[in-house]
C-alpha positions as CSV (number, residue, x, y, z in Angstrom):
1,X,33.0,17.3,-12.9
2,X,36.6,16.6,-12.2
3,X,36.6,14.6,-9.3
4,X,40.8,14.0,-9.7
5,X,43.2,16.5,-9.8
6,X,47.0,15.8,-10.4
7,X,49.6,18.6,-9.2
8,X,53.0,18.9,-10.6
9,X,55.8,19.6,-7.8
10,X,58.5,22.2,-8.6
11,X,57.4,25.0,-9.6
12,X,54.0,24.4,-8.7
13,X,53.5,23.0,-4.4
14,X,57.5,24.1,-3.7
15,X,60.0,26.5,-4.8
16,X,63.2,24.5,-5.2
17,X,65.4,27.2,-6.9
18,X,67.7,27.3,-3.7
19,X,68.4,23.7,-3.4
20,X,68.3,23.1,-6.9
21,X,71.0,25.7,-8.0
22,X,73.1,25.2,-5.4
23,X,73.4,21.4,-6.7
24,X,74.3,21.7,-10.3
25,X,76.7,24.6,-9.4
26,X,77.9,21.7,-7.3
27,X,78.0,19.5,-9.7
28,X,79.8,21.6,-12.2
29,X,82.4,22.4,-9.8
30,X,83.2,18.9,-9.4
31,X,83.6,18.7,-12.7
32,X,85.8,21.5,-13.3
33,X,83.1,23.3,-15.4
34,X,81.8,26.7,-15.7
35,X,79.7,27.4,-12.8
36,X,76.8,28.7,-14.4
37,X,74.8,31.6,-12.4
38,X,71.9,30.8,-10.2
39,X,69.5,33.3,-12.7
40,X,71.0,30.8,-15.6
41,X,69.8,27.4,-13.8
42,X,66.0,28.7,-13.3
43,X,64.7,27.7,-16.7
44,X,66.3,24.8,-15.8
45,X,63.4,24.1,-12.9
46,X,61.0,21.5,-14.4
47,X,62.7,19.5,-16.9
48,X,64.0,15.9,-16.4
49,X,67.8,16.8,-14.6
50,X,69.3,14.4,-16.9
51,X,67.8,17.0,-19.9
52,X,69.7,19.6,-17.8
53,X,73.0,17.9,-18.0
54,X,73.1,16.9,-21.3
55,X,72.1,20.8,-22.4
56,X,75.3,22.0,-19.9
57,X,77.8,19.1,-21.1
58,X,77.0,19.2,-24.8
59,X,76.3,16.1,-25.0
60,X,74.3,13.3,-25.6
61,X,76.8,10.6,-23.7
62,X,75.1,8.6,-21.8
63,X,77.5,7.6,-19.1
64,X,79.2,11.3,-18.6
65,X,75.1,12.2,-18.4
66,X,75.1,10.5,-15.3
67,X,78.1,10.8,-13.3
68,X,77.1,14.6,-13.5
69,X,73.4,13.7,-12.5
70,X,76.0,11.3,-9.0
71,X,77.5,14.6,-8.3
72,X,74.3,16.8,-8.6
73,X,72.4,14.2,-6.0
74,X,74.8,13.8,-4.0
75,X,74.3,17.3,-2.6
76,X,71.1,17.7,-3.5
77,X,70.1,13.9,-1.5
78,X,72.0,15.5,1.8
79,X,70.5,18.7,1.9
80,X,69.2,20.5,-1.4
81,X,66.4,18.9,-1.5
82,X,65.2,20.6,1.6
83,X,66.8,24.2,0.2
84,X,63.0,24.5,-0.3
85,X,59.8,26.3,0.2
86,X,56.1,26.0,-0.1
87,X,54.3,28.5,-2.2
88,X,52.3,31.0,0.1
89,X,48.8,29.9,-0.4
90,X,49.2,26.2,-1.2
91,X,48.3,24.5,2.1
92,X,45.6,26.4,2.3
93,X,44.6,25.3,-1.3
94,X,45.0,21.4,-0.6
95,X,43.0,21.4,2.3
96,X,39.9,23.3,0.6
97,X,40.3,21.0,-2.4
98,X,40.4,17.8,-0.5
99,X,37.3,19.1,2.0
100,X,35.5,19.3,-1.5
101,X,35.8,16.0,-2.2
102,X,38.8,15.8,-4.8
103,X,41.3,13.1,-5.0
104,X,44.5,14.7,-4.9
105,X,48.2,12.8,-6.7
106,X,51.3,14.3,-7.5
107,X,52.9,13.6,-10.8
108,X,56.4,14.8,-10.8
109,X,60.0,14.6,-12.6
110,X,61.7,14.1,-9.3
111,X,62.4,10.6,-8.4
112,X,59.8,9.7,-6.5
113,X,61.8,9.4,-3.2
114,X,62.8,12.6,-3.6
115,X,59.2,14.0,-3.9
116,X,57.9,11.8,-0.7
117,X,60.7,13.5,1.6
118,X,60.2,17.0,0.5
119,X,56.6,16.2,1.0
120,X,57.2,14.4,4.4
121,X,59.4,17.4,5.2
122,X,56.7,20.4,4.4
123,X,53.8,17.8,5.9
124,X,52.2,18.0,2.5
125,X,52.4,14.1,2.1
126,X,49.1,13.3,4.0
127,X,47.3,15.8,1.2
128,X,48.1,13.7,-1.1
129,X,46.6,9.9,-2.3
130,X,49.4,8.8,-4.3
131,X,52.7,10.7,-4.9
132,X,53.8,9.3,-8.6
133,X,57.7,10.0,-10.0
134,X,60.6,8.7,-11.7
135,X,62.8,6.3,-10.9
136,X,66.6,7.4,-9.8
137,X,67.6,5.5,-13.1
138,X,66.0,7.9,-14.8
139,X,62.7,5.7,-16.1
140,X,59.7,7.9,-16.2
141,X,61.7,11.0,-16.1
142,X,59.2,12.9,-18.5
143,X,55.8,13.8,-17.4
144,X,53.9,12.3,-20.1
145,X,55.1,8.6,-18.5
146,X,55.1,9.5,-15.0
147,X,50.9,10.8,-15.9
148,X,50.9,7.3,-17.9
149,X,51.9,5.3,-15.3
150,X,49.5,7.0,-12.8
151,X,46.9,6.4,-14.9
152,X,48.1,2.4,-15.2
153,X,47.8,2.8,-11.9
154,X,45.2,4.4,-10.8
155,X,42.6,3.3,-13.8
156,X,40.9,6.3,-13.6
157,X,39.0,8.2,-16.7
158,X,41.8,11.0,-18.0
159,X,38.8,12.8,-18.6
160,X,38.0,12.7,-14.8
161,X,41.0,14.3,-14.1
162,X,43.2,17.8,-14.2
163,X,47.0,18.2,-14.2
164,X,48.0,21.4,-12.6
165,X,51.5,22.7,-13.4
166,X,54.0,25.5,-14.2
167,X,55.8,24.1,-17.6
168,X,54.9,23.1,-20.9
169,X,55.9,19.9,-20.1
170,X,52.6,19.5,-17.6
171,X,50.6,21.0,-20.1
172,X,52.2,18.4,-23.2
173,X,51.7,15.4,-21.0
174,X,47.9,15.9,-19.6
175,X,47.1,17.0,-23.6
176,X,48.8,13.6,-24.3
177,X,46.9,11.7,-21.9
178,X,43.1,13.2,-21.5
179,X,43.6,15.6,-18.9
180,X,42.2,18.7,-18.2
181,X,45.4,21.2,-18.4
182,X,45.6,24.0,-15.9
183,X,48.8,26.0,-16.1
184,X,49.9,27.9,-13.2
185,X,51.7,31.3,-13.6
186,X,53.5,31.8,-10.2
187,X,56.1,28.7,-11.0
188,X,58.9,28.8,-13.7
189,X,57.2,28.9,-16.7
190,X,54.9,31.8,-18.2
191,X,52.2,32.8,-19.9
192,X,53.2,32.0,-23.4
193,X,54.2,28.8,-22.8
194,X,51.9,27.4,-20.8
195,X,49.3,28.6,-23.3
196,X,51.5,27.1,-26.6
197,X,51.8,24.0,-24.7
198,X,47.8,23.6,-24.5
199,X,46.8,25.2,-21.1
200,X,42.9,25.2,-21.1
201,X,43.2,27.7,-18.4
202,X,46.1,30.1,-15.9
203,X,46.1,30.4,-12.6
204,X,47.8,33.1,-11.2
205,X,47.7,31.7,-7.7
206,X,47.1,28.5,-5.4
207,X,43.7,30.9,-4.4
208,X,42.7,30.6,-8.2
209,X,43.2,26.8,-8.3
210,X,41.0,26.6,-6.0
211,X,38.6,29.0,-7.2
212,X,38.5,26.6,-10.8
213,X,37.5,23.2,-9.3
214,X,34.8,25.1,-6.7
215,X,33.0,25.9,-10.1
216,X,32.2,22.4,-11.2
């Protein structure tokens, strides 16, 4: 029985296409690139935003990698990051799943400060017993080391555990570790690639996350 269950962010709690956009059009502006649209930037949701930059530069420069990532923050530090919604359904889910008894951990992407104020902000925070994410440097910005480090951590059995999210990139990193993967279809990522990526099982919504662990 899965007693730990470790929830992606983006895509998965919150919808951060608003604030997120709105950013790297920022961003771009300052830069004096093409402002890509907003429909452009949604694959975009999930990845490490240094990935992002480097796809929208063309290039693999390190320094021009992350004076775009300055200008994309600092918009997205002052207000995108609260251009932001939770999913209908997901408080609702957290509560159930902690009044059964699970330990509940985020394992993000986002720089970890960024993930604690949205969080704060929503009143999601308290859900949670340890919000895990990079570092503004960019260390840990995939989710196969930010699951590695909460596992360091944590020192928990990987086979105790489930990583919920809506990218491959979820799905790669709890394969990689031990975890149970759960893809989640209402996020950024479908049903093809959640499944290529090694999703044991979709959910179609927070109610069917639920539904999963109240089988065990």
């Amino acid at each position: 029985m899965r007693q730990i269950i470790c929830f992606d962010l983006d895509g998965t709690l919150t919808d951060p296409a608003e604030g997120f956009t709105r950013s790297i059009q920022y961003a771009c502006s300052r830069l004096g690139l093409p402002i890509p649209d907003r429909e452009e930037l949604l694959p975009c949701i999930g990845p490490p935003i240094q990935q992002t930059f480097a796809n929208l530069l063309q290039t693999e420069d390190a320094q021009a990698i992350q004076s775009a990532v300055a200008l994309y923050r600092e918009r997205y530090s002052a207000q995108g990051l609260l251009e932001n919604a939770v999913y209908p359904g997901v408080e609702t889910m957290l509560r159930q799943l902690n009044a059964m008894g699970k330990r509940l951990y985020v394992a993000t992407s986002k720089p970890t400060p960024f993930a604690v104020r949205i969080l704060r902000h929503f009143a999601l925070d308290t859900q949670f017993v340890g919000i895990y994410g990079s570092e503004l440097d960019g260390t840990r910005s995939h989710k196969a080391e930010v699951i590695a480090y909460l596992l360091a951590r944590e020192q928990f059995t990987p086979s105790e555990a489930a990583m919920i999210g809506d990218r491959k990139h979820d799905m790669l990193g709890a394969r990689q570790h031990g975890l149970y993967a759960a893809g989640v279809t209402y996020g950024y990522g479908d049903c093809t690639e959640l499944q290529e990526a090694g999703a044991e099982v979709l959910c179609h919504t927070p109610g069917e996350v639920t539904a999963l662990f109240c089988r065990e």
